[in-house]
N, C-alpha and C positions, 0 to 999 in steps of 0.2 A: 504494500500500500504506500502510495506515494505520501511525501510529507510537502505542504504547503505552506511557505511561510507568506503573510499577509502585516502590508504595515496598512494602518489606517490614519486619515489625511485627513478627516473630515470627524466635528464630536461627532455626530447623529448617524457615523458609520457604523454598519452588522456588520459580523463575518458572516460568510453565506454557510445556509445550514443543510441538513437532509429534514424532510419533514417525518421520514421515516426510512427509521434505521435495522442493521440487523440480515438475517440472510435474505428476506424478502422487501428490504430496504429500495430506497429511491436511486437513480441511475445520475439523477442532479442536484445540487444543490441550490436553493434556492438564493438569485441578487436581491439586493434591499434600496431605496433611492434615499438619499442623500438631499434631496431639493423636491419642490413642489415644481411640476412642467404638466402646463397645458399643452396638448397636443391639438394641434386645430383639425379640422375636419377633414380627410383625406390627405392629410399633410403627418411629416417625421419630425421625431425633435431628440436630440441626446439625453440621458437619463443620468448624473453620474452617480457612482457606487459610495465612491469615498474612501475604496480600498483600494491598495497596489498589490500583486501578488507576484511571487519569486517563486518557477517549478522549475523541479527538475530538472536537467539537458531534455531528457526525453520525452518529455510533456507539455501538456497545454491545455488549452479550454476551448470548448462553442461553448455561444451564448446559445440559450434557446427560449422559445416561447413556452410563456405557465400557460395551459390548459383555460384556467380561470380568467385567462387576461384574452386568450385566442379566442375564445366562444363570442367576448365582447367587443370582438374585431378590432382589437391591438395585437401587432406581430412584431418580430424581432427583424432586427436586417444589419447584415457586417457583422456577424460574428466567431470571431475566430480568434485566438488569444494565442500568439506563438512562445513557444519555451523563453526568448531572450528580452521579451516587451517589460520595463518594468515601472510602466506608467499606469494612471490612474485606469478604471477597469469603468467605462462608459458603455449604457446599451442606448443603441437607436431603435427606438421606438415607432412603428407607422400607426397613426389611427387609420381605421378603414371606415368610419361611418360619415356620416353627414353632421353630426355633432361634438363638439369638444368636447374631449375627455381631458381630466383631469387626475397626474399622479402624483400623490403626496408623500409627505419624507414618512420613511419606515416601510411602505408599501411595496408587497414582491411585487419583485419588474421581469423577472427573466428567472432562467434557472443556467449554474454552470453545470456543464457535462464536463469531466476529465480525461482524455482523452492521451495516447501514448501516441507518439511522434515515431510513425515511417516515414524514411525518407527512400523514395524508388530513383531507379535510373529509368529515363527514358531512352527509348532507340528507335529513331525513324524506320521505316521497313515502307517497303513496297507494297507488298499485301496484307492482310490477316488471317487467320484462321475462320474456318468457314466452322456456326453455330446456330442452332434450330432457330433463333430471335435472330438473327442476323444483323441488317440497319434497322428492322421497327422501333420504334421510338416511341414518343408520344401518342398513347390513345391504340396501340399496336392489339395489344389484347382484348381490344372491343367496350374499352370500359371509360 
């Protein structure tokens, strides 16, 4: 288990938590805001956290969207936290409705996943390997 150290920058900063721990524990932990931000109607606004976080070489973080916050059509966007970043830990936030919402300090805003750092090679090739999905893409499977 990785260990994470977290400095906080801000008083009204949380360390981000699991809401449920344990073998059948949560896969994220939940971010906390730091500032009150209206988010205008179909429009983004930056969220910040108030913590800085130091992982391991071989780790990192996605932000992602809480469930709670999704259903009321706010979503997450840019989030990806590399091993070496050791600045303040900001989620952008989109409203998707036609009315302002509104997020207050202490309110989850996102959740971190932890995530272990591959790094691949690429190698341009001529062709690919031929696979039952092939190029389908999008919408491929009828659905």
């Amino acid at each position: 288990m990785p260990e994470i150290r977290i400095k906080t920058l801000h008083p009204a900063a949380q360390l981000p938590r699991y809401a449920h721990t344990g073998p059948w524990g949560d896969l994220a932990a939940d971010l906390y805001s730091v500032a009150e931000v209206t988010l205008e109607p179909t429009g983004s606004g930056i969220v910040p956290t108030g913590i800085a976080l130091a992982f391991p070489p071989d780790y990192g973080a996605l932000v992602e969207d809480r469930s709670g916050l999704a259903v009321k059509g706010i979503t997450t966007l840019a989030g990806v936290i590399d091993p070496g970043y050791r600045g303040e830990i900001k989620v952008v936030l989109t409203n998707l409705n036609a009315t302002p919402f509104t997020i207050h300090v202490g309110d989850r805003i996102a959740q971190l996943r932890i995530v272990q750092r591959l790094q691949a090679t690429f190698i341009e090739t001529g062709d690919l390997d031929e696979t039952v999905r092939g190029a389908g893409g999008f919408g491929s499977t009828g659905v």
